[in-house]
N, C-alpha and C positions, 0 to 999 in steps of 0.2 A: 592286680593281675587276676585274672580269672581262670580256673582250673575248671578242666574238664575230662567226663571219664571218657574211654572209650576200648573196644574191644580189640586185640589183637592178638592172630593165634589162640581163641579161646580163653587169652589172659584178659579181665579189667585193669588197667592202668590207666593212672590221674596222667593227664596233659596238662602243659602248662607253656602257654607262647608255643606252641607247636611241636614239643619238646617231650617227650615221654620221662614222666619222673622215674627214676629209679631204673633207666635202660642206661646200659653202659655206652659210652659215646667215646670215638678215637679225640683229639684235640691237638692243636698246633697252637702255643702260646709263643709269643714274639719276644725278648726283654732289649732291652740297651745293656751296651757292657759284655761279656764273656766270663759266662758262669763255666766253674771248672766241673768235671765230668762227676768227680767224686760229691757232687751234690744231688744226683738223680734219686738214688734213694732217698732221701731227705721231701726229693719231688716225686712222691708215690711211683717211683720209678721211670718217671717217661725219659725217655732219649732225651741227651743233651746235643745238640749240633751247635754248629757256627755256619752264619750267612754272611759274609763281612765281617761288621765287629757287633753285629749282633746276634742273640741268641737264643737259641728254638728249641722250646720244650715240647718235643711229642710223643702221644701215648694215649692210653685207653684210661678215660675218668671212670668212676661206676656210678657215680648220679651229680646232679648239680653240688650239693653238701659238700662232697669231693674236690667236687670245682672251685669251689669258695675258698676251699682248706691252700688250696695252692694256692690264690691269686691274695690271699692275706699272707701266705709267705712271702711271698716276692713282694709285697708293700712293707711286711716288716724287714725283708733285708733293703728298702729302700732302690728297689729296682726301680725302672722307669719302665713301665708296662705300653707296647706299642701296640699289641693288637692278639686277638683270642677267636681264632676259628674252629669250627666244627668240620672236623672230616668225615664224620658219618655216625651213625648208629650201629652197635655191633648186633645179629641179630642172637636170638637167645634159641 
């Protein structure tokens, strides 16, 4: 991967895949199974929902680091992970 700087709002921030490291980003993670609501906290807080019988964690990550921390939770409770979208960038 290749990072690179660039300027926004007068701030330098490293990019990465088009991705501003360390910019807080909203997220929509998908799982298999119905995760119970009393697990949000555990998942940096994001909203628990139900689509079916699948389950949607969303919420504002604060950098990729963040990102990681959840989606190695949900592989150590042996979730089955179906998809991980980006809803935007919060701005600052």
């Amino acid at each position: 991967m290749t990072a690179h700087h660039v300027t926004i709002d007068n701030k330098t921030m490293k990019k990465e895949n088009g991705l501003a490291i360390g910019q807080v980003s909203d997220y929509e993670i998908r799982i298999t199974s119905r995760l119970d609501p009393s697990w949000s906290d555990w998942f940096e807080g994001m909203k628990i929902t139900y689509q079916n019988d699948e389950t949607l964690l969303v919420g504002s990550v604060q950098d990729q680091a963040a990102l990681l921390g959840i989606l190695t939770k949900i592989s150590r409770l042996n979730l089955t992970l179906i998809s991980v979208n980006i809803l935007g960038n919060q701005s600052e």
